[in-house]
MARGU-577711 format. One record per atom (N, C-alpha, C): x, y, z. Coordinates in steps of 0.001 Angstrom, whole numbers, padded with zeros to 6 digits, always signed. Example, Ala and Ser with C-alpha at 12.3 -4.5 7.8 and 13.67 -1.06 7.14 Angstrom:
# MARGU-577711
+013190-005690+007800/+012300-004500+007800/+013200-003300+007800/+012850-002250+007080/+013670-001060+007140/+012900+000030+007870/
END
This chain:
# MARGU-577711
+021873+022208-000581/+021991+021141-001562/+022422+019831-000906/+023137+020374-000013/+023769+019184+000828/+022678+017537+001094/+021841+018260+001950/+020765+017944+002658/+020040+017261+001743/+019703+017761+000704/+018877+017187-000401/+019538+016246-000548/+020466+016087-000927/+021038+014906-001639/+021199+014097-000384/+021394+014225+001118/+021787+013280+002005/+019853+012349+002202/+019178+013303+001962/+017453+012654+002064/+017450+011904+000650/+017765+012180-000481/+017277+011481-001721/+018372+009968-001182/+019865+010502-000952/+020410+008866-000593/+019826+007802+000073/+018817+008353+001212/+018196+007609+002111/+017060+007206+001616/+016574+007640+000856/+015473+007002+000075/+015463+005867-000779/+016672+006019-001264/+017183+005416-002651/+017420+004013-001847/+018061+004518-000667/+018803+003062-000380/+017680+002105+000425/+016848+003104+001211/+015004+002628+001785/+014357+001638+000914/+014064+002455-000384/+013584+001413-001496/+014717+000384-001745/+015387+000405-002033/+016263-001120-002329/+016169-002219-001787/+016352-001373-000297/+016316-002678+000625/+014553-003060+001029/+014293-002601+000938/+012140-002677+000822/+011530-003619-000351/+012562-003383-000978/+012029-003982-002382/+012825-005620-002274/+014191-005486-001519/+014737-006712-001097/+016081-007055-002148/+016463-005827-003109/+017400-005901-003917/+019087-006090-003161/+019858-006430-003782/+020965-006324-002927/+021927-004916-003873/+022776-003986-003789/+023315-003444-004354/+023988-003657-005769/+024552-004911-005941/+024553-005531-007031/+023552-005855-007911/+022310-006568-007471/+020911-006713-008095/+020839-005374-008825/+020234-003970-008316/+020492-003023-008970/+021170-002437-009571/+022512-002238-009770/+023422-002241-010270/+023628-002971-012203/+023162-004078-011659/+022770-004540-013003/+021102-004389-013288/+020594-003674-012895/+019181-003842-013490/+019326-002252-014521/+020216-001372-013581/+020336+000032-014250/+021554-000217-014748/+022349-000924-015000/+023731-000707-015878/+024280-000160-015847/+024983+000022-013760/+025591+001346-013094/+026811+000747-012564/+027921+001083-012211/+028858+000631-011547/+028491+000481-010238/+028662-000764-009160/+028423-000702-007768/+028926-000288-006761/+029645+000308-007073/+031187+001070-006370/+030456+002552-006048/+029763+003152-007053/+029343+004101-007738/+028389+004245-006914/+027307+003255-007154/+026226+003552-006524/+026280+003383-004895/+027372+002831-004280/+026973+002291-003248/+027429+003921-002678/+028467+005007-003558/+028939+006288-002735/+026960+006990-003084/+025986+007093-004077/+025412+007842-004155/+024491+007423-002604/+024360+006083-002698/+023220+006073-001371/+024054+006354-000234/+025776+006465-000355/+025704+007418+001154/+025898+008792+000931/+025466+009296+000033/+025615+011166-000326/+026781+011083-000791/+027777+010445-000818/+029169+011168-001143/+029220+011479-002454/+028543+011163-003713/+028586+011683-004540/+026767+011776-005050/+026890+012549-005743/+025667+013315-006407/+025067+011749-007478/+023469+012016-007775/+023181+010474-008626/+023601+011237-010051/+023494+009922-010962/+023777+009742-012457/+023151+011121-012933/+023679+012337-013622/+022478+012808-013976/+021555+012816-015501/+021360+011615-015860/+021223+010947-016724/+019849+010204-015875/+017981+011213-016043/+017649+010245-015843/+016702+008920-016099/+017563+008460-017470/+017389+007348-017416/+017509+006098-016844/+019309+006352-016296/+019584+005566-015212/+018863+004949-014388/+018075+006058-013837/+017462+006065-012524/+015454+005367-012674/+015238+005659-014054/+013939+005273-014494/+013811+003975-014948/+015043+003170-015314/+015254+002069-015948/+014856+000952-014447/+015556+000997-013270/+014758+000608-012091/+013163+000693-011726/+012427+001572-012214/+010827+001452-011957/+010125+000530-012349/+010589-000251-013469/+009953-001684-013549/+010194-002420-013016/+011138-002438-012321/+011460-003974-011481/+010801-003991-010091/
END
């Protein structure tokens, strides 16, 4: 499980910065705490599992 979640962080944080967002930018686009998100893109904690959270970013 570990692993999974250390590859989905790296993804998450791949696209952000690809897309040119800054952690905050997203943060408010999904209506997430940035504190929060900045532990999911380094694995330390598991994402929202709520996912809307996470779908509410695909339009932007």
């Amino acid at each position: 499980m570990e692993i999974k979640l250390l590859k989905f962080a790296e993804l998450l944080k791949s696209l952000r910065l690809s897309n040119n967002f800054s952690l905050r930018d997203v943060c408010k686009i999904v209506d997430y705490d940035s504190s929060n998100w900045s532990k999911v893109e380094r694995g330390v904690i598991a994402p929202p599992s709520d996912i809307d959270v996470l779908k509410d970013g695909q339009s932007h």
